[in-house]
N, C-alpha and C positions, 0 to 999 in steps of 0.2 A: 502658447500652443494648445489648440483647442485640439480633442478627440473624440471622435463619436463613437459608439460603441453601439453593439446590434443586440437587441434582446435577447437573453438567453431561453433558449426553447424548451419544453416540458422533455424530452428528450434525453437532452444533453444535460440536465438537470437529473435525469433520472440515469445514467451514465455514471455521472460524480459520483451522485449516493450508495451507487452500488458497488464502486472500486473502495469506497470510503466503509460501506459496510463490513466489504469481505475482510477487516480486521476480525470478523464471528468466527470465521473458520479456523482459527489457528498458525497450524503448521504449511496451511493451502493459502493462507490470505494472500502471500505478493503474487499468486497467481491471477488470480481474479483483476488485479489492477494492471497487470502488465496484459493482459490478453484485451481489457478496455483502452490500453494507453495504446497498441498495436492497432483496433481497429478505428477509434477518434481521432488519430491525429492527422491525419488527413481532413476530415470533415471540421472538426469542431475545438480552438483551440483550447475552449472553457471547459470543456470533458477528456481534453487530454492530461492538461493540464493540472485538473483534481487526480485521473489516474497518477501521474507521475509523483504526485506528492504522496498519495497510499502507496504506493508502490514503496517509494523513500521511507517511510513511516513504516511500513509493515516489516520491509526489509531489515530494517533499527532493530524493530521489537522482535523479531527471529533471529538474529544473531544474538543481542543480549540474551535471551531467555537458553537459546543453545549452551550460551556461554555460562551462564550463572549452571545450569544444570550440569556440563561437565567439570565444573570445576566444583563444586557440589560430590560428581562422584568423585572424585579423584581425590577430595578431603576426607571424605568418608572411607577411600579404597586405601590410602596414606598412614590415616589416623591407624588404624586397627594394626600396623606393625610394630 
């Protein structure tokens, strides 16, 4: 089964990198990838596609790091009785 594929455009390239960047922001990253994953997915399935996966990723590393820091305080709020 052969498949062709259409070249990915400077765009939709520039789409990816930037759902893929917004892990800079922090506490804001899965926004930046859901707000590109909302407007590419319609047009383009290679810039949706990288959003969905930051999105995924970003989403991960925000709950983990939520998590390590409440439990973090709550060791520290624990310990001291």
């Amino acid at each position: 089964m052969e498949t062709t594929t259409q070249p990915i455009s400077t765009e939709e390239r520039l789409f990816a990198a930037l759902a893929h960047a917004s892990v800079l922001l922090s506490l804001f990253g899965p926004i930046l990838p859901g707000i590109v994953w909302i407007n590419q997915r319609q047009k383009s399935s290679y810039a949706s596609f990288q959003a969905l996966q930051a999105l995924g990723y970003q989403a991960l590393l925000l709950w983990v790091g939520l998590t390590l820091i409440l439990s973090g305080m709550l060791i520290f709020i624990f310990s001291e009785l």
